[in-house]
C-alpha positions in Angstrom: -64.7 -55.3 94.2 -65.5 -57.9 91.9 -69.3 -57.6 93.1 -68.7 -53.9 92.2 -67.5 -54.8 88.5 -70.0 -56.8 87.8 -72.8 -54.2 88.7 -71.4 -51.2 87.1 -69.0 -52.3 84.2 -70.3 -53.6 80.5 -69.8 -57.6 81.3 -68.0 -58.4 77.9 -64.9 -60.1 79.4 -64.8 -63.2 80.8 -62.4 -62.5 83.9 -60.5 -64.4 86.4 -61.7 -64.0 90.0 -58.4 -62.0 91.0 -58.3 -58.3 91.8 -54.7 -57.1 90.6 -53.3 -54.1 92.8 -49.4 -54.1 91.9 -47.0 -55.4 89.8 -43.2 -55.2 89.6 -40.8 -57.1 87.5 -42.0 -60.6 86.8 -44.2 -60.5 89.7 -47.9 -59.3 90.2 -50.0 -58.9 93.5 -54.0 -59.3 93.6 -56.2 -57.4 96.6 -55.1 -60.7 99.3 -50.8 -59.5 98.8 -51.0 -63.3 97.3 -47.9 -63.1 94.3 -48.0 -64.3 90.7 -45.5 -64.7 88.4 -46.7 -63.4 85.0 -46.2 -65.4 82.0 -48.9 -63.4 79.8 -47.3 -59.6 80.2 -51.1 -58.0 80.2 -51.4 -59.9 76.5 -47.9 -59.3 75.4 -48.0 -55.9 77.0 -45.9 -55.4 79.3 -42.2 -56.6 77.8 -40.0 -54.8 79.9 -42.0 -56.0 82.7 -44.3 -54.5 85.3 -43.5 -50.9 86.1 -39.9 -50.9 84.8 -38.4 -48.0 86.5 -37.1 -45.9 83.6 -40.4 -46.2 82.2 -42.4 -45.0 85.1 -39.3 -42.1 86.1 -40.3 -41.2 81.9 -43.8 -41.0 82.7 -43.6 -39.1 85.9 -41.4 -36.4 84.2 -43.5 -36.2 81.4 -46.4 -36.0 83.5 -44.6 -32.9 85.4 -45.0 -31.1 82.2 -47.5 -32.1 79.3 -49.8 -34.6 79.5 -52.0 -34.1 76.3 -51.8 -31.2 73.7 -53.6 -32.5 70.4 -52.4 -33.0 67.1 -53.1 -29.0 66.2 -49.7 -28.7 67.7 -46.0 -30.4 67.6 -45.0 -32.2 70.2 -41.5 -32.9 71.1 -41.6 -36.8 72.3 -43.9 -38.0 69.5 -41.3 -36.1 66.9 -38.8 -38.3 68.5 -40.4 -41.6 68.5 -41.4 -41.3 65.2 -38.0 -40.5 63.9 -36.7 -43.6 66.7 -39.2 -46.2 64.9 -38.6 -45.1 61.4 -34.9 -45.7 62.0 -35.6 -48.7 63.7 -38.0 -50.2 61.1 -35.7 -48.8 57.7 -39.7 -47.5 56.7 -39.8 -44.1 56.2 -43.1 -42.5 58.3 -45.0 -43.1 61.2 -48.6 -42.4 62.4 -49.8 -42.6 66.0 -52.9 -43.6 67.4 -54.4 -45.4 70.5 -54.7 -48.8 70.0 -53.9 -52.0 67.8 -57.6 -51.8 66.7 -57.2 -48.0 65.3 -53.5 -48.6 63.6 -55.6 -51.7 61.2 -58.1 -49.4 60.7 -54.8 -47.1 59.8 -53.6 -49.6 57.2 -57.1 -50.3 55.6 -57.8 -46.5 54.8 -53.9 -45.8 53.4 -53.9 -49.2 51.4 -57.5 -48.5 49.9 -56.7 -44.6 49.0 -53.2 -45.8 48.0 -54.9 -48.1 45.4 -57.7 -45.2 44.3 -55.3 -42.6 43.9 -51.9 -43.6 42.8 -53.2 -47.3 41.2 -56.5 -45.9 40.2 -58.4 -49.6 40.7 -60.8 -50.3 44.2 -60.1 -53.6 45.2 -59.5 -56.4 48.3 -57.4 -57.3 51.2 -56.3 -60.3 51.7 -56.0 -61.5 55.1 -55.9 -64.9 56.7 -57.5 -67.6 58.5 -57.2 -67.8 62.5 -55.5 -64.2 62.4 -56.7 -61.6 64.6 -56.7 -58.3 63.5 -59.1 -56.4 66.2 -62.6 -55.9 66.6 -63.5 -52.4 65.6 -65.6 -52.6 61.8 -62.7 -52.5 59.4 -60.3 -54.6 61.8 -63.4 -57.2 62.5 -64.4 -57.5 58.7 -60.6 -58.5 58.1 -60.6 -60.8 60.8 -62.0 -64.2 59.6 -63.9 -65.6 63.0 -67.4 -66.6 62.9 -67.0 -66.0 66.8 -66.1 -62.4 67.0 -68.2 -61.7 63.8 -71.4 -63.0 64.8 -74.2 -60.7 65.1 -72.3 -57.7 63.9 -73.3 -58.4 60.4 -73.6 -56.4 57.8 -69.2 -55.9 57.4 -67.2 -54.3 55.5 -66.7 -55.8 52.0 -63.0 -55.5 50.2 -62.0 -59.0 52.3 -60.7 -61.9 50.7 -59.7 -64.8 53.3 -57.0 -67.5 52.5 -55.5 -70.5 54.4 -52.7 -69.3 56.1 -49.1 -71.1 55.5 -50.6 -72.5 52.3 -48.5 -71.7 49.0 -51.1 -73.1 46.6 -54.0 -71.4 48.1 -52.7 -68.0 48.0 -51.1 -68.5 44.1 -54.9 -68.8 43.7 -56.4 -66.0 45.5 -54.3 -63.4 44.4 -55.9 -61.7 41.3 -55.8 -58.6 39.6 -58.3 -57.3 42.3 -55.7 -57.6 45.2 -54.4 -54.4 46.5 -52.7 -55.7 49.5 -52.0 -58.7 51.7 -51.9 -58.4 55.4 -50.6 -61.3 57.8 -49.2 -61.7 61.3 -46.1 -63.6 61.2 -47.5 -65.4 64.5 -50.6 -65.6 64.6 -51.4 -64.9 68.7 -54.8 -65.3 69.2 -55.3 -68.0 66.5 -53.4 -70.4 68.7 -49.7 -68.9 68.0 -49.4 -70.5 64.7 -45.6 -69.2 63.3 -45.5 -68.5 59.3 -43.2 -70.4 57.2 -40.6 -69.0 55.6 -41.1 -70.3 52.2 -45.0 -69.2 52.5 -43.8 -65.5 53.7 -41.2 -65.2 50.9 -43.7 -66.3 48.6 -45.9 -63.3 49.8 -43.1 -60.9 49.6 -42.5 -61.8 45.8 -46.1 -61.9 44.4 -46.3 -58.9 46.4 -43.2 -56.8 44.6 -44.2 -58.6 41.1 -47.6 -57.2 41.0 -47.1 -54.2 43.0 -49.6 -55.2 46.0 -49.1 -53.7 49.3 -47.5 -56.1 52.0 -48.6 -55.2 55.7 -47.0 -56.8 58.7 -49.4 -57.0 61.5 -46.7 -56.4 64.6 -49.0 -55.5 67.5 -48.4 -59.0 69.3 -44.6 -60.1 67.4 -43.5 -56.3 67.8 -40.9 -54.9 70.2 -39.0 -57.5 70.9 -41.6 -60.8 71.6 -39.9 -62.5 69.0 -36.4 -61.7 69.7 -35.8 -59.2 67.8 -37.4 -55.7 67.8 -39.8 -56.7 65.0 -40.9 -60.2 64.0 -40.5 -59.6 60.4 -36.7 -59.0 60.3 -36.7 -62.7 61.3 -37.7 -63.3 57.6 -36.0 -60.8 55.4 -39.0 -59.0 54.2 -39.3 -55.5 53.8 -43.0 -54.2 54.8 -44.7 -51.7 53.3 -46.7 -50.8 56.3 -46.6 -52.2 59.6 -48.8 -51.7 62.2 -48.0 -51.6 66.2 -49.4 -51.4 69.4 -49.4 -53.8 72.7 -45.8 -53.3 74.2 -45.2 -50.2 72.1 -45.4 -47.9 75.4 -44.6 -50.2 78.3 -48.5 -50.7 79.4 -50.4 -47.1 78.4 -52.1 -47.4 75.3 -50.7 -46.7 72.2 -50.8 -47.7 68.4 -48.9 -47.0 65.1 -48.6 -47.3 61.8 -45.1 -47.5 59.7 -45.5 -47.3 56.0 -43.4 -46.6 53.0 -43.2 -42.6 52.0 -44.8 -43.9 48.7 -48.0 -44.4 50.4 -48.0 -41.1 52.0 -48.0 -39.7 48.7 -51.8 -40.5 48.3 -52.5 -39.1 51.7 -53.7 -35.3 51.9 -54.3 -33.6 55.1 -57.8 -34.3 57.3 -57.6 -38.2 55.6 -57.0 -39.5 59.2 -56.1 -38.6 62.8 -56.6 -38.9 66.1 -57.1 -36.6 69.1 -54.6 -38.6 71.5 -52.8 -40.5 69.2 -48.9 -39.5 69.8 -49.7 -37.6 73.0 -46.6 -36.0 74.6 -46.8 -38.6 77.9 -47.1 -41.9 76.0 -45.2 -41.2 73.9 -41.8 -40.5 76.3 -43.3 -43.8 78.0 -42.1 -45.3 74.5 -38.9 -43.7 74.5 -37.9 -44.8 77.4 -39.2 -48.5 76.7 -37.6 -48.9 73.5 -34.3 -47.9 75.1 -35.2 -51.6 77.9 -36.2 -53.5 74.9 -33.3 -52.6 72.7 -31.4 -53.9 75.9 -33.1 -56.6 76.7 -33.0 -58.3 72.9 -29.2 -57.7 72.3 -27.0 -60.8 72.2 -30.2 -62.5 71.0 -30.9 -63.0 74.9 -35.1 -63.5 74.2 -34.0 -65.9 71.2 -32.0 -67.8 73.3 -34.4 -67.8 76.3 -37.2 -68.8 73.4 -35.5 -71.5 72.9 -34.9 -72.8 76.7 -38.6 -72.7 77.4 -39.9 -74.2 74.0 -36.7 -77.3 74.9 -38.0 -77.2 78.5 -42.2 -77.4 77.5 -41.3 -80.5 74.5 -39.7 -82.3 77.4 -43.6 -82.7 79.1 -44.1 -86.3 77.4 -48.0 -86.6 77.5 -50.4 -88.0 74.5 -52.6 -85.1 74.9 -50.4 -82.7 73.6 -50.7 -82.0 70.4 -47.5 -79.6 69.7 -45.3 -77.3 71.3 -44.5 -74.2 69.0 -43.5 -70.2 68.8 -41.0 -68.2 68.1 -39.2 -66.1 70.7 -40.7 -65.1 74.0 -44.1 -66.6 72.4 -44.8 -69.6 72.4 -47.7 -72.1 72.3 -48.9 -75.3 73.8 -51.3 -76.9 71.9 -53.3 -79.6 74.0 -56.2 -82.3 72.9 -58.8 -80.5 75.4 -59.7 -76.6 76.3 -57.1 -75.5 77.8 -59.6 -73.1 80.5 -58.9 -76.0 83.3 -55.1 -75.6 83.2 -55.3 -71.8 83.2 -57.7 -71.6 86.4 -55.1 -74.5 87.9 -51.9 -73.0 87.4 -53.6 -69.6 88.6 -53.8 -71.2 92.3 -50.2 -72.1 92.0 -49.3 -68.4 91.4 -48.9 -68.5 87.9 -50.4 -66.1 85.2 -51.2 -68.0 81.8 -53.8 -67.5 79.6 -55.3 -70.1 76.2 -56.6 -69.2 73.2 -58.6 -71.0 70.4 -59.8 -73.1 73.2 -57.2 -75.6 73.0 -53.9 -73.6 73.2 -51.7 -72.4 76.2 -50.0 -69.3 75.4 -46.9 -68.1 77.0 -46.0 -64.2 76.8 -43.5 -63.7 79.6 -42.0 -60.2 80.1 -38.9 -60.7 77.9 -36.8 -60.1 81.7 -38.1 -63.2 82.5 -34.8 -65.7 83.6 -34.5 -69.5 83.0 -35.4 -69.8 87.0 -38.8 -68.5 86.9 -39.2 -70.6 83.1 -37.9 -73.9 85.1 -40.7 -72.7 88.2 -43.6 -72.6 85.7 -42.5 -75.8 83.6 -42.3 -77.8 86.8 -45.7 -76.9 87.8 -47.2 -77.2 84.6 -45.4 -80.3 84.6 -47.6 -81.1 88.0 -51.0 -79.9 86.7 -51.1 -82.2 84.1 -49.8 -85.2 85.5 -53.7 -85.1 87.3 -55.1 -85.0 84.2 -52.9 -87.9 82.4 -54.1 -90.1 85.6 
């Protein structure tokens, strides 16, 4: 199969040499029956775990019905979820699409025809460094990494890029040419760096004092990774748009964005839209996973379990790591050394990990995940790099 792959498909990911065929739970089975436990949730996908069975007895019903009807129509279950994450979010509209990628290039269109039409100025975005916004153009341009960005030149202008968690810095960026600011409050794929909350109330107020736009980038924090349902309520911000994806549907693609009805205001029908965003069979598979995750996060159960496995990782006493750090059910390691080596070791243990920015392990269990499987994972990390401190 892989030979297969590698003939037919576009080679622009760098995979693992393991055919996956079935997944349930916590658990995932390649092509051999050999089982892994998965500690990266298909990128912070799949948080109510692999095939969670209200989600797929959702899915099948659905299925039974309507699959796809296009947005020329109404369609009960994307009514409903709409209504479910605007109650859930205290904004006040959504918008569907089919990816994180699509809901950034959501927030870029409403915050620039926001600004033209109801601020009457054209101006920039600021984002920050290390984030990870996606890699269509709008979503790449805001994405400040010479990696991704290299070779796709000419992007979009309208960026400005600031040091993240740095107080000064942004005091200083911000001018009268700033129509929003968009952050992830932990920043995944730039090593799983958590935003201070002196630096995130900072943003709030420079945001409300000079009537710029906040955005929350949710597609990794959102739906529970953090412990609660969004990442931002951890701070006690209120967004003006937020955008989501990832876990949003339990493992079939989805995005969204949640904005303030201010913002719709400048919005006039034909400005955006999608063909399947919000179809009728996604969206139930949301439904139904909202109703796990809303579950799963009560009590502050994934805080609490956060906070076992970050306890339970700071106990590994080695010189060549540099910090353990996350928030929730994600959570970083950062080592001295790429981190590649680990990943391919702990893979023939049975365990699915995955680093980013080179040097940083990243942990995003299903949020079922129990302290048994986190002990089962730390102790064979715990091996792994005992070879390498010797």
């Amino acid at each position: 199969m892989i030979e297969l792959e590698r003939k037919y498909h576009l080679q622009v990911y760098r995979r693992y040499p393991v055919v996956i065929v079935k997944g349930r739970g916590m658990e995932v089975y390649d092509i051999n029956n050999k089982k892994y436990l998965d500690f990266i949730a298909g990128i912070g996908v799949n948080n109510a775990g692999h095939c969670h069975p209200k989600i797929v007895e959702a899915i099948k019903n659905q299925a039974e019905n309507l699959i796809h009807v296009s947005n020329l129509f109404y369609n009960i279950p994307q009514i409903e979820l709409a209504k479910r994450l605007v109650g859930l979010s205290k904004l006040d509209k959504a918008f569907f699409c089919n990816s994180g990628t699509e809901a950034i290039e959501g927030v870029i269109k409403f915050a620039r025809k926001y600004a033209n039409k109801i601020l009457n100025k054209k101006g920039e975005i600021i984002t920050f460094y290390n984030a990870f916004h996606g890699r269509t153009y709008g979503a790449l341009s805001a994405t400040p990494k010479d990696r991704i960005r290299e070779g796709f030149e000419p992007l979009l202008e309208g960026f400005k890029h600031l040091p993240f968690n740095n107080i000064e810095a942004l005091k200083e960026g911000v001018d009268n040419n700033t129509i929003a600011i968009m952050l992830e409050l932990v920043q995944g794929e730039g090593g799983v760096n958590v935003a201070e909350m002196e630096f995130v109330k900072t943003i709030a107020d420079i945001c409300e004092d000079k009537n710029i736009l906040l955005i929350v980038d949710e597609i990794q924090t959102g739906i529970g990774r953090t412990g609660k349902m969004f990442a931002f309520e951890h701070y006690g911000i209120e967004p003006d748009m937020v955008t989501l994806a990832k876990a949003l549907a339990g493992g079939l693609p989805i995005g969204a964005v949640l904005l303030k009805e201010e913002i719709e205001k400048a919005l006039n029908y034909g400005d955006h839209g999608s063909t399947f965003g919000g179809n009728p069979l996604v969206c139930s598979a949301a439904l139904a996973n909202l109703s796990v995750i809303e579950e799963l996060i009560r009590d502050n159960k994934v805080l609490k379990k956060g906070e076992y496995f970050l306890n339970r990782l700071k106990e590994l006493d080695y010189e060549f790591i540099k910090d353990v750090r996350g928030l929730g059910l994600m959570i970083g390691v950062e080592l001295e050394f790429n981190g590649n080596k680990i990943v391919e070791e702990m893979l023939k243990r049975g365990f699915l990990i995955n680093c980013t920015s080179e040097k940083v392990l990243r942990f995003l269990p299903p949020l079922i995940v129990e302290k048994e499987e986190i002990d089962l994972l730390v102790d064979n990390l715990n091996e792994v790099f005992k070879n390498y401190s010797e």
